[in-house]
C-alpha positions in Angstrom: 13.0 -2.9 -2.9 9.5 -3.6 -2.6 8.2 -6.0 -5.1 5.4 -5.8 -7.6 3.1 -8.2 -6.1 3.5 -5.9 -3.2 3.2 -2.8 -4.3 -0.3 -4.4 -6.2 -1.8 -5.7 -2.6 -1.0 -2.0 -0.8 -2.6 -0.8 -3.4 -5.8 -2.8 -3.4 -5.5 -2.4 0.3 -5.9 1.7 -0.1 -8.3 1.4 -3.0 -10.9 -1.2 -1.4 -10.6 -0.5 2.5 -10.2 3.4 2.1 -12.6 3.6 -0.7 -14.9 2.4 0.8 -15.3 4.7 3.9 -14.5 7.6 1.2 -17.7 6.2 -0.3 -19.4 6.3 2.4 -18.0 10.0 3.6 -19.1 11.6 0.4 -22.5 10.1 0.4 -23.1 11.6 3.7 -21.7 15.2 2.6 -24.2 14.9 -0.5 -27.1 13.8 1.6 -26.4 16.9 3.6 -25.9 19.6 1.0 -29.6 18.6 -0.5 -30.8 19.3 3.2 -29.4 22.5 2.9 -31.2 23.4 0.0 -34.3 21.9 1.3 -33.6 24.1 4.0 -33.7 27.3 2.1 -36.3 26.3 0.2 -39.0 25.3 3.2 -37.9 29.0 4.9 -38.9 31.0 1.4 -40.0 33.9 3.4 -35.9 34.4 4.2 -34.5 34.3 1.4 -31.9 37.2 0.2 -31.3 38.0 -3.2 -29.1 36.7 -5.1 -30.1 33.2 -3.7 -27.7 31.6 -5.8 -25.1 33.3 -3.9 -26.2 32.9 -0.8 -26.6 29.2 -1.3 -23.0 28.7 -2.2 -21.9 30.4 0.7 -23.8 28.4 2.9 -22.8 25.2 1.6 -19.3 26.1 1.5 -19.3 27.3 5.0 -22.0 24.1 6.3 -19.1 21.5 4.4 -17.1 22.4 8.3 -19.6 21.0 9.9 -21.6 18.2 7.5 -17.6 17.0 7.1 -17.7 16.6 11.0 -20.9 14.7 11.2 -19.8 12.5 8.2 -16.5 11.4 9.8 -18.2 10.6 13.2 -19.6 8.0 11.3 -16.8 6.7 10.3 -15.8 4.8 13.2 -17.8 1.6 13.2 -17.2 1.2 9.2 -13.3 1.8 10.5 -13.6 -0.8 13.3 -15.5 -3.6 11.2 -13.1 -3.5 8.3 -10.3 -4.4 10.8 -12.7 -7.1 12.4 -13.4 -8.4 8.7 -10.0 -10.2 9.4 -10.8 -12.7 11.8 -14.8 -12.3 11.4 -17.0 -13.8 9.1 -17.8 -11.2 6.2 -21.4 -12.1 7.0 -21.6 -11.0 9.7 -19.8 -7.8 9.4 -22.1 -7.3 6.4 -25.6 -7.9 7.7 -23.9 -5.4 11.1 -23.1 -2.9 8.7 -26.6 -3.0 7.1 -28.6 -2.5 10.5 -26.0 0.4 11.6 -26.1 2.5 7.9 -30.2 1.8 8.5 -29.7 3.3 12.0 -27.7 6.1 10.7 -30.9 7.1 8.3 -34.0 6.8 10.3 -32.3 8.5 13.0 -30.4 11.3 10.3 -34.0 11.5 8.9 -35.5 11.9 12.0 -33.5 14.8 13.0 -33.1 16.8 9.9 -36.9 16.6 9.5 -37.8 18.1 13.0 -35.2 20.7 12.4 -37.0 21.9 8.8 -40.2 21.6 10.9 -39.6 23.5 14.3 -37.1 25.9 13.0 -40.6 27.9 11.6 -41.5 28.2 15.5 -38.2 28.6 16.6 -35.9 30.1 14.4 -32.8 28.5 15.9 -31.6 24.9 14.7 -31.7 21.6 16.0 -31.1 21.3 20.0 -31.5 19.4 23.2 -34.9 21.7 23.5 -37.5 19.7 22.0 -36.1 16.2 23.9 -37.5 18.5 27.1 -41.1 19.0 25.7 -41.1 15.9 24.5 -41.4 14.1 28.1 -44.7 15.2 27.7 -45.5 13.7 24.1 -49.1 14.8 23.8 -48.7 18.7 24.3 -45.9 18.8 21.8 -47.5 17.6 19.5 -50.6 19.5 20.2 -48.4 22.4 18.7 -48.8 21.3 15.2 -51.8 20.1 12.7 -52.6 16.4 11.5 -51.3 17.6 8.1 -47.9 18.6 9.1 -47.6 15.7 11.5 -48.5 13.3 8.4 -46.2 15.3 6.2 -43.1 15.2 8.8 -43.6 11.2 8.7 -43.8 10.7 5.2 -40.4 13.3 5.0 -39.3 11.0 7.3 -39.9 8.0 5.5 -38.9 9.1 2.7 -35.6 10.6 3.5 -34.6 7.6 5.5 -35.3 5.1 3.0 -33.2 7.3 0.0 -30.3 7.3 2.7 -30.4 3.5 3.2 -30.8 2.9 -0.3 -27.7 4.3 -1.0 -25.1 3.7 1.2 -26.7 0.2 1.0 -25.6 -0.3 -2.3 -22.4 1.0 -1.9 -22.0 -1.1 0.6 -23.0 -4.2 -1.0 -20.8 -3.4 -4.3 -17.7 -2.1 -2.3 -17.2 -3.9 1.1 -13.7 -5.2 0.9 -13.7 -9.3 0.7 -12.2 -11.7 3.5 -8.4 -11.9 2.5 -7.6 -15.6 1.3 -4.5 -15.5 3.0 -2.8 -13.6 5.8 0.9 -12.9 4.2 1.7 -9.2 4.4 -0.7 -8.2 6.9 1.2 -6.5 8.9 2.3 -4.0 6.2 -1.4 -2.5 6.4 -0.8 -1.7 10.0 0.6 1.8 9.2 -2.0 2.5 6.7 -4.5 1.8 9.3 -3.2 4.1 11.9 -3.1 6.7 8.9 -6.7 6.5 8.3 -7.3 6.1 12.2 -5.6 9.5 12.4 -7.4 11.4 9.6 -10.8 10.2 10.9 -9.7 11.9 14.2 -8.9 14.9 12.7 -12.1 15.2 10.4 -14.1 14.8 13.3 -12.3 17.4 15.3 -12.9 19.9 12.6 -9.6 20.2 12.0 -5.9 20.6 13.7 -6.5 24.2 15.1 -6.7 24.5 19.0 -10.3 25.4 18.6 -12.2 22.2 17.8 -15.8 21.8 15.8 -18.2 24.2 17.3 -21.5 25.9 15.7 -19.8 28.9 15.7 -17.5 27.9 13.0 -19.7 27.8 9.9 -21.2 31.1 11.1 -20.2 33.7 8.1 -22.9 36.0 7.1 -24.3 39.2 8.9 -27.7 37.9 8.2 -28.9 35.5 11.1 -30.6 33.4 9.0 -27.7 32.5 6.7 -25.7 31.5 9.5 -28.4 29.2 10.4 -28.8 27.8 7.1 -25.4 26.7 7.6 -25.3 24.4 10.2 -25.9 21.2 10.8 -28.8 20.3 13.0 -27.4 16.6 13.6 -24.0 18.2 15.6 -26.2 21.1 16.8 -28.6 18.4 18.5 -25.1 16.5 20.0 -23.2 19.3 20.7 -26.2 20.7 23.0 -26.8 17.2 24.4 -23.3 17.0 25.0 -23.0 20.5 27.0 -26.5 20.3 28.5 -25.7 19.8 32.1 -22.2 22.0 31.7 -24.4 25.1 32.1 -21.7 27.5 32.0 -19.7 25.9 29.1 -19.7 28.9 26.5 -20.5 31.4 28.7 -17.5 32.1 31.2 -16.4 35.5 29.5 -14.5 36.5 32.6 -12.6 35.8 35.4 -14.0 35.9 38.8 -12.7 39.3 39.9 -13.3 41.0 36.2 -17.0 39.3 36.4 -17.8 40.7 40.3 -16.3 43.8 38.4 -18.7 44.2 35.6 -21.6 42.0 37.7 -21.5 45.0 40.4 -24.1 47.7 38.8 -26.7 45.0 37.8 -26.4 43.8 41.2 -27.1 47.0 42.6 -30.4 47.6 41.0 -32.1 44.9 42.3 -31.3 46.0 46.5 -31.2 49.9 45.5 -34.9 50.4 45.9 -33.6 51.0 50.3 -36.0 53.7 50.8 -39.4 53.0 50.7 -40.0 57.2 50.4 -38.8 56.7 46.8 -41.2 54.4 45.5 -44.2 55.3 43.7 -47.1 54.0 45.3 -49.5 53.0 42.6 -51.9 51.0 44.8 -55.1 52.2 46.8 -53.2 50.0 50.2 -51.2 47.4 50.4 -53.3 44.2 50.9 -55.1 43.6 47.9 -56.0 40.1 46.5 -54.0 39.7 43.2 -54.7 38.1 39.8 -51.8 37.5 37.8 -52.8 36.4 34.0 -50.2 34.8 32.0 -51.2 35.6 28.4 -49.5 32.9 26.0 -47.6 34.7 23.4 -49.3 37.9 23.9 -46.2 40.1 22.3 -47.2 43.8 22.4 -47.0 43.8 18.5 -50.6 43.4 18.4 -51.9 45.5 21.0 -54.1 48.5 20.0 -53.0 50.6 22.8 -49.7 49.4 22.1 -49.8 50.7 18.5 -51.3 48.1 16.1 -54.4 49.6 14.1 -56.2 46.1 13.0 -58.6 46.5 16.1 -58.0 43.0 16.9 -57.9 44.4 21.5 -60.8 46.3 22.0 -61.4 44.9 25.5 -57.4 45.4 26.2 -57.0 48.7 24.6 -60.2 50.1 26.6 -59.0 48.3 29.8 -55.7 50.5 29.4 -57.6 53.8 30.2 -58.5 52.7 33.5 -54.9 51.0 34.2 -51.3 51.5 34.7 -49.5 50.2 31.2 -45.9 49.6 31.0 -45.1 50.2 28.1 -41.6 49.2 27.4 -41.6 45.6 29.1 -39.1 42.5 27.4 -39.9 39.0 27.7 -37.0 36.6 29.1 -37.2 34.0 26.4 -39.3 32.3 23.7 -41.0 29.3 25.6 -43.5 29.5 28.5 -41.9 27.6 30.8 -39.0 30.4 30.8 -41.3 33.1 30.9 -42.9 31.3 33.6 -40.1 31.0 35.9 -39.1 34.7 35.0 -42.5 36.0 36.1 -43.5 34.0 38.8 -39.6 33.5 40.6 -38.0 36.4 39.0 -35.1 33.9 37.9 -34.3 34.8 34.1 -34.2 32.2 31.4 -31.0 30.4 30.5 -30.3 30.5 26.4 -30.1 26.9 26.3 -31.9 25.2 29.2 -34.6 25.6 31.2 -34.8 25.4 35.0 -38.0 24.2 35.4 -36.8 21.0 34.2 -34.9 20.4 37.3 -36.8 19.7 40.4 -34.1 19.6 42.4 -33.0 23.4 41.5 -36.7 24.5 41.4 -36.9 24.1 45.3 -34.3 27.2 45.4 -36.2 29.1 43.6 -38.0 32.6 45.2 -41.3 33.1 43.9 -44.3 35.5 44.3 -46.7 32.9 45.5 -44.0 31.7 48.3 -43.4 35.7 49.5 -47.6 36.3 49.7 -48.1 32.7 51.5 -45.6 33.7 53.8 -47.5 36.8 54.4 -51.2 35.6 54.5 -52.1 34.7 51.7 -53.8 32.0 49.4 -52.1 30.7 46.4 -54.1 29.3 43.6 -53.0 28.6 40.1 -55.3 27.8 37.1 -54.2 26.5 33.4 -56.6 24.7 30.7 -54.0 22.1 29.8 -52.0 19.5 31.1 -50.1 21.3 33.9 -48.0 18.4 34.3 -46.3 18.9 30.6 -42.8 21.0 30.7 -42.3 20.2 34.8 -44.7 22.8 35.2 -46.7 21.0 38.7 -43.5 20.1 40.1 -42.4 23.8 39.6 -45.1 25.4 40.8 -45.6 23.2 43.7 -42.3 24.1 44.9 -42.6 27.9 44.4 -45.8 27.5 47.0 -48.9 27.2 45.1 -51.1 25.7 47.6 -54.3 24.6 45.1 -53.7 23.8 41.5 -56.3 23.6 38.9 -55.5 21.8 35.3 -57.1 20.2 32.3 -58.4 17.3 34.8 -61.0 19.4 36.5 -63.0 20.1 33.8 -65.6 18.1 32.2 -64.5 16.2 28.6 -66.8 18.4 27.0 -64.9 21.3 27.3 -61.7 20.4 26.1 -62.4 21.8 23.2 -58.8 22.6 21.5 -55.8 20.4 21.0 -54.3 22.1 24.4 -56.8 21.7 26.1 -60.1 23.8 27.7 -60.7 27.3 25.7 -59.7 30.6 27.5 -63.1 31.9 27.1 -64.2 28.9 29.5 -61.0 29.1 31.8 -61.3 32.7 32.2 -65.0 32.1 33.1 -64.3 29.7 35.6 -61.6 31.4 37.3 -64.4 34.6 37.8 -66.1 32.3 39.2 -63.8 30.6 41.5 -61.5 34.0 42.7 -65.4 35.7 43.7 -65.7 32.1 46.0 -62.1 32.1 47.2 -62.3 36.0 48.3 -66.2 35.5 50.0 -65.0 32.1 52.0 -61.6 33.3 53.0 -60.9 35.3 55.7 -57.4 36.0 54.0 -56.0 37.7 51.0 -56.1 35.6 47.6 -53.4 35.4 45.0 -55.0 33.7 42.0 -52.1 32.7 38.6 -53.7 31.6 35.7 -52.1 30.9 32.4 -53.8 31.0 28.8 -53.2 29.2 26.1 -55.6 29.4 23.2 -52.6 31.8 21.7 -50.1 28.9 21.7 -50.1 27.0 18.2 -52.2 25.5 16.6 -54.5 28.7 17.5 -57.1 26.4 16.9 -60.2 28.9 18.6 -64.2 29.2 17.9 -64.1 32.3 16.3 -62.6 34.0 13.2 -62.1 37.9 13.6 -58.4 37.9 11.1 -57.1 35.8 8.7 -53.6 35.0 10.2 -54.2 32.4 13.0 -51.8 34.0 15.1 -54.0 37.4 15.6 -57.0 35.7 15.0 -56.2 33.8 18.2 -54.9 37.2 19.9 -58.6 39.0 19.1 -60.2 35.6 20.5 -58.6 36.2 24.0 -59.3 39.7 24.4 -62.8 39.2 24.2 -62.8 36.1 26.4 -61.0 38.7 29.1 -63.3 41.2 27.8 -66.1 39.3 29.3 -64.0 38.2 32.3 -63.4 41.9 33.0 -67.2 42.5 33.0 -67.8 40.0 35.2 -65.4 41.0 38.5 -66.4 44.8 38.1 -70.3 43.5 38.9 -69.0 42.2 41.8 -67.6 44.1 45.1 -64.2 42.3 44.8 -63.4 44.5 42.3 -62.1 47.4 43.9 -60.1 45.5 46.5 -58.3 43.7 43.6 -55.3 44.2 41.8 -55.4 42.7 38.2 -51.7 42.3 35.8 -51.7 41.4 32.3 -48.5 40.1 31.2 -47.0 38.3 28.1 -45.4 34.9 28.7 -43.3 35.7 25.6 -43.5 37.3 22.5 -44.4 35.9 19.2 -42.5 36.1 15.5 -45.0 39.1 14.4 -44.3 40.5 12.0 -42.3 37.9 10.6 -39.9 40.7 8.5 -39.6 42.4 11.9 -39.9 40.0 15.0 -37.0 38.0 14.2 -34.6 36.5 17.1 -32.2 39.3 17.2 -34.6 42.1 17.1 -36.4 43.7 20.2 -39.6 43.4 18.7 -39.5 39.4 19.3 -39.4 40.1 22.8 -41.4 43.6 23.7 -44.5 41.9 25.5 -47.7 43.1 27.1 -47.8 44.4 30.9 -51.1 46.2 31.9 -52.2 46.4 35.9 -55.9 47.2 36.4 -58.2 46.7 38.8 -60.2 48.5 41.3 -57.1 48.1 44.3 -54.9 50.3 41.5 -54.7 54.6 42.6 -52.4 55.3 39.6 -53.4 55.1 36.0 -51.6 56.0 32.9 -48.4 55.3 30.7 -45.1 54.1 32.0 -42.0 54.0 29.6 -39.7 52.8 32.0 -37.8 49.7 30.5 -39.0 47.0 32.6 -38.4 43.2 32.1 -40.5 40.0 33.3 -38.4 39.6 35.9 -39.0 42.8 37.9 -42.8 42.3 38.3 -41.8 39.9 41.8 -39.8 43.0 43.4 -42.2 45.9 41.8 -45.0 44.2 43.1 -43.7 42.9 46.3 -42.3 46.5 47.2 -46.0 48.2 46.5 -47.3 45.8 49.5 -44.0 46.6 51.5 -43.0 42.7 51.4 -39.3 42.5 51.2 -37.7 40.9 48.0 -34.1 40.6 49.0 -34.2 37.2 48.1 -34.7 37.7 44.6 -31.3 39.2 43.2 -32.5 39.4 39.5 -35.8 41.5 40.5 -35.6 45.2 40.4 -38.5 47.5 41.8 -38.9 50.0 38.1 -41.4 52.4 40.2 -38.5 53.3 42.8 -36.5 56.1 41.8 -33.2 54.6 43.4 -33.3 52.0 40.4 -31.4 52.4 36.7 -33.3 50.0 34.3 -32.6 47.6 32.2 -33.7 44.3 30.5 -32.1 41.5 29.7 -33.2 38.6 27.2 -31.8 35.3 25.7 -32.5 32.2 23.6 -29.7 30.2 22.4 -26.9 31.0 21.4 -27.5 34.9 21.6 -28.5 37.2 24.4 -29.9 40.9 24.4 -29.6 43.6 26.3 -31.8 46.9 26.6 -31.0 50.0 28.7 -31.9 53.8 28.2 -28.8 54.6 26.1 -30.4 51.6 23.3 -30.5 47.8 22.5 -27.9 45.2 21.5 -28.1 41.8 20.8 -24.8 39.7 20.4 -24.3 36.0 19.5 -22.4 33.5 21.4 -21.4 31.6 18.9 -19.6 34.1 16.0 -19.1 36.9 19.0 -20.4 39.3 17.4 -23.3 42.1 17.3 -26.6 41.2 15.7 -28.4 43.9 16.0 -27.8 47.5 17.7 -29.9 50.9 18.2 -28.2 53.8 20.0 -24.8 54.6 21.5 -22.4 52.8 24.5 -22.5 49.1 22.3 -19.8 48.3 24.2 -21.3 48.2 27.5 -24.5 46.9 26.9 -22.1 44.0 25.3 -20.1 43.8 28.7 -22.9 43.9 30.6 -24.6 41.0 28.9 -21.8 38.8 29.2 -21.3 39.9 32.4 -25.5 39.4 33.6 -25.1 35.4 31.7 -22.1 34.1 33.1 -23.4 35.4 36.5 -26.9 33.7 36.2 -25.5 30.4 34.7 -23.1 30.4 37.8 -26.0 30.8 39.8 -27.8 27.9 37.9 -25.2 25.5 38.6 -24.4 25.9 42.3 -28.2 25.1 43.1 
């Protein structure tokens, strides 16, 4: 029989000690619900009707993973309440009071940034912005003062509600020193109970799948699913996995991938005879500009059927060029699009290469190919081209002469990225006419905008939205630029491409991450040294400019297994796209987009879903291989 006086102390025991981290639990599942309504209420523009509904749902489904987050922090509470024993309660009070103040600024911290970049992004909280954030100044060059003084005042303020609280309950509820140690030992189960269900909360659970994203996924509308989750494990869970590039992604076995892997592989080496490529080029040594138009999405391109006007200079420029029509970015930052264009390595949905050194050295790339052939390599961007592991990249792809933020005069650094593209573009007329008159050898000039990129903080004001304000800013800065080579005699030995770095959430209704229209991007060759002029409707993708180019100047691009040459008739195109957590795929027969995380379709147009599904998985598990072995 167990006695009275017993039976009292095990139940103090359970009420004090596991009320107290109960206390705590809760307050952490509260604190996160009213993020998830702030959530829905900062993103307006998403809402579906009924919200009430919809907010429900989202709460029910986020409780899997706000429960996960609350019980990892759980632990240290745990641990100190068996210390309490033999420590001194004031010291396991004033420890808890620094680790709950932890847990808010750096819970504020992270649920802030996620309400702000998911705007940009529209994906939640991952290991992405720690990258940019190397380079401190051009992240935040992104944003305004305002919203940088409003994200530290949310900040503030939702740290210090967090500390206040689970302050207090700590200060009313943590358990007293026991007086004396007499059954002590009878807690010792009781511990090991609440050891065991702290495991299993922060598991997610006692299923063989533990806590993922994925599991709080429940709606066919993106954004809902997104609503959903909680950016604190989004940000760990991608921290944790960061370096385990193919975690998620190994869909098949290795003879069922080389299976599915073998048509893709065969585009990029089918282009054997050179009989049944399209020459589009005047002959085969001309010097080459390649622009790098920051955000330039086709969705506001005259010629590529906006009516606001806003690209005159483009949209003219187009009757005189070869426009293809039907091109998909990589990804939805530059650095991806970057390595896409200039390597022909596609972006990885939750990395970027760039940001390994190391792996960049691998790396094929136009400029290498052309040096190796003749040629001068030159590269030109207004900002810092240190930020995102951009010099390192693009010294190891074989630019020979790099020219950044640092060689021009403080007076032009005119925007919060750096100098205007109006006085870049200038200076790189300038500079190519030079290169070409004092070198006995071909030139291959790179430049990359970026008076496009947020804040779109430009001189002039031709539109009311910032974003095609900026775009009409640009295309009279190349306007001019244009103007400028076609006085000269360079012009008709030169070979001019347009192309979009990535595409841009415009229209917002329409342009969302799981629709083509985020991706379909400018691509426009012009120039004097270009014999063909027209449409072309092939689907193309950023990564098959290296071997389409290449194969015009009869320079072999075997090394670049991702690249396919779209103007030789040997080739079946396609396009492939990805940002995390979902991946797209685009071939004649339609489009499909598929998530990683709920597996299942997002968005499709046209017949064969199926394959285009196989295909992707098939085309990501292959590239993140790659990735990791280099």
């Amino acid at each position: 029989m167990i006695s009275k006086d017993l039976k009292r102390k095990i139940y103090s025991w359970a009420t004090t000690r596991g009320g107290y981290l109960a206390g705590i639990y809760l307050i952490l599942l509260l604190y996160f619900l009213i993020w998830h309504g702030l959530f829905l209420l900062f993103n307006y523009k998403h809402w579906p009707d009924p919200l009430w509904k919809e907010f429900v749902d989202v709460c029910y489904h986020g409780l899997k993973l706000d429960s996960v987050v609350s019980a990892y922090m759980l632990p240290i509470p745990f641990i100190s309440l068996l210390l309490i024993y033999i420590l001194p309660r004031r010291g396991i009070d004033l420890f808890l009071r620094v680790y709950y103040a932890i847990i808010g600024i750096l819970l504020a911290i992270i649920f802030t940034s996620d309400l702000l970049l998911y705007g940009y992004w529209h994906f939640r909280l991952d290991s992405t912005p720690l990258f940019y954030l190397q380079h401190p100044t051009g992240a935040i060059d992104s944003v305004n003062a305002w919203m940088i003084i409003g994200a530290a005042l949310g900040m503030a303020v939702a740290a210090a509600l967090l500390i206040r609280i689970l302050w207090g309950w700590h200060r009313r509820f943590l358990p007293e020193q026991p007086k004396h140690r007499r059954y002590t030992f009878i807690y010792t189960p009781g511990y090991f109970l609440m050891a065991g269900l702290i495991f299993v909360l922060i598991r997610g659970g006692l299923s063989v799948a533990t806590a993922n994203v994925g599991m709080v996924y429940h709606s066919e509308k993106q954004f809902l699913n997104h609503a959903a989750i909680n950016p604190a494990f989004s940000l760990v869970y991608s921290l944790k996995t960061e370096r385990d590039f193919t975690k998620g992604y190994l869909f098949f076995d290795e003879k069922t991938l080389a299976q599915n892997y073998d048509f893709l592989a065969q585009q990029a080496s089918a282009d054997t005879d050179p009989n049944k490529t399209e020459k589009v080029l005047t002959h085969n040594r001309p010097h080459v500009i390649l622009l790098l138009l920051e955000s330039f999405s086709a969705n506001p391109i005259g010629a590529l059927g906006n009516s606001l006007g806003l690209t005159p200079h483009i949209d003219s420029l187009v009757n005189e060029g070869l426009l293809f029509e039907q091109t998909y970015a990589n990804s939805f930052r530059t650095d991806r699009g970057m390595a896409s264009i200039l390597s022909a390595f596609p972006a990885q949905p939750k990395t970027s290469i760039i940001k390994y050194p190391a792996k960049c050295q691998s790396l094929p790339s136009i400029a290498r190919s052309l040096s190796a052939n003749g040629y001068t390599t030159h590269m030109l961007y207004g900002g810092d081209i240190n930020f995102a592991g951009m010099r390192s990249y693009l010294t190891a792809t074989g630019y020979r002469r790099i020219v950044d933020l640092s060689s021009f005069d403080a007076i032009h650094r005119l925007s919060k990225w750096g100098v205007p593209d109006e006085i870049t573009l200038e200076y790189l007329a300038k500079d190519y006419l030079e290169q070409c008159r004092q070198s006995n050898k071909p030139v291959f000039y790179t430049m990359l905008t970026l008076s496009s990129h947020e804040p779109f903080d430009v001189p002039t004001k031709r539109n009311e939205n910032p974003y095609l304000n900026s775009i009409a800013y640009t295309d009279e800065a190349l306007g001019h630029f244009v103007s400028q080579l076609k006085r000269s005699s360079e012009w008709e030995n030169t070979l001019l491409i347009l192309i979009g770095d990535h595409g841009y959430p415009y229209p917002e209704d329409k342009a969302t991450p799981d629709r083509p229209e985020k991706y379909r991007i400018l691509q426009l060759w012009a120039g004097g040294a270009l014999e063909k002029k027209g449409r072309l409707s092939t689907i193309c993708s950023q990564t098959d400019v290296a071997a389409t180019l290449l194969s015009q100047m009869g320079f072999d691009h075997s090394d670049m297994p991702y690249s396919k040459n779209i103007l030789s008739a040997q080739v079946e195109p396609y396009a492939f796209f990805s940002v995390p957590n979902l991946f797209g795929f685009v071939d004649k027969e339609g489009i499909t987009t598929w998530d990683c995380d709920s597996k299942q379709t997002l968005f499709n147009e046209g017949t064969h879903e199926e394959r285009r599904i196989l295909l992707g998985k098939a085309y990501l598990q292959n590239l993140l291989m790659d990735v990791s072995k280099r």
